[in-house]
C-alpha positions in Angstrom: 0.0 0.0 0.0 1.8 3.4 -0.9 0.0 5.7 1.2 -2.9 5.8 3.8 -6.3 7.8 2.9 -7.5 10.5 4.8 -10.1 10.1 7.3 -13.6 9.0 6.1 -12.0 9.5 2.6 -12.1 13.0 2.8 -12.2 14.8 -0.8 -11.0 18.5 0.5 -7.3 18.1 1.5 -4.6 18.9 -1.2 -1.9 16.5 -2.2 0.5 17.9 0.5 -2.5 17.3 3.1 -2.7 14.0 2.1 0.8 13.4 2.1 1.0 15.1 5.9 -1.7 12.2 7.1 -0.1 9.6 5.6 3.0 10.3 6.9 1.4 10.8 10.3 -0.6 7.6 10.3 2.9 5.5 9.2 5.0 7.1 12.5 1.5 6.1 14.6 1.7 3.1 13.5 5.9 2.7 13.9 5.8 4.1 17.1 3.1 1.5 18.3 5.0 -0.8 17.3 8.0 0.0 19.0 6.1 1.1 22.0 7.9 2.6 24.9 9.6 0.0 27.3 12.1 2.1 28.6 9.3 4.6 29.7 6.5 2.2 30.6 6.9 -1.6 32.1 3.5 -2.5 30.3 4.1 -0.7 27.1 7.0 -3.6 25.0 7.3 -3.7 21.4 4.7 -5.7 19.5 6.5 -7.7 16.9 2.9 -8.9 15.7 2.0 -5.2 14.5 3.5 -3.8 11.1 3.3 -0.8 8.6 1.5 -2.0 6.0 3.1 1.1 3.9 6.9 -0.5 4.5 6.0 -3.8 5.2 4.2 -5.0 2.5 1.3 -8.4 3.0 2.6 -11.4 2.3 1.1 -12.8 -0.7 -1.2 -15.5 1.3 -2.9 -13.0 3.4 -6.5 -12.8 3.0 -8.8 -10.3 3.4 -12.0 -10.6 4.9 -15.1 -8.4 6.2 -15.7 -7.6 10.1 -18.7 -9.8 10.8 -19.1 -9.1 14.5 -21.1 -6.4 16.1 -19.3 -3.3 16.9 -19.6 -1.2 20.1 -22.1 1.9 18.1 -24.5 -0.8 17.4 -24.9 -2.4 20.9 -25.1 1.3 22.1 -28.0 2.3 19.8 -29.5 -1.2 21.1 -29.6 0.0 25.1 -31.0 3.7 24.2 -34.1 4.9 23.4 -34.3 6.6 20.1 -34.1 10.0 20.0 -36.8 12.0 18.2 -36.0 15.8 18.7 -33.1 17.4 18.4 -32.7 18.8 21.8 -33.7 15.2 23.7 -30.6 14.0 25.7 -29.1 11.3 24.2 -29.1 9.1 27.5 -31.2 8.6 30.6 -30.4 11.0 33.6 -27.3 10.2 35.7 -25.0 9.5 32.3 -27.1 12.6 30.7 -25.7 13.9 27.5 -27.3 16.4 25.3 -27.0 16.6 21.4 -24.4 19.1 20.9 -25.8 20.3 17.6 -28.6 21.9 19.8 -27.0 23.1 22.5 -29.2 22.0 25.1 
């Protein structure tokens, strides 16, 4: 893979943009990988992980979809629905309010 997109395949960054996040992602993803065991006991390299943009797959790997259900789904299960846009978006005590409204 030569590069990583940008976010949610954004369409408004310029190629030096898109070069910026790429390059950002890649030293996320490097300094993961070597983590930090001389700052943190918990924190050793992970030999598992790798930069898919220097390290390229090996020619076996496979891909294949995310069949599971994610955390946003389970969420939306436990709520009620929200109808207006100023209802808070959980029952009092964990209370959060839509932000677009304000309230």
């Amino acid at each position: 893979m030569p590069s990583f997109d940008p976010p949610g395949f954004l369409q408004d960054f310029n190629q030096q943009q898109q070069e910026a996040w790429s390059d950002w992602m890649s030293q996320q993803l490097d300094d993961a990988k070597a983590g930090q065991p001389d700052v943190y006991d918990f924190d050793a390299p992970r030999p598992r992980f790798f930069n898919v943009t220097k390290t390229p797959l090996a020619a076996d790997a496979v891909e294949k979809d995310i069949s599971w259900t994610a955390f946003p789904r389970w969420w939306q299960s436990m709520r009620p629905p929200t109808k207006s846009v100023g209802r808070p978006l959980m029952e009092a005590g964990t209370c959060r309010t839509n932000i677009a409204s304000g309230v």
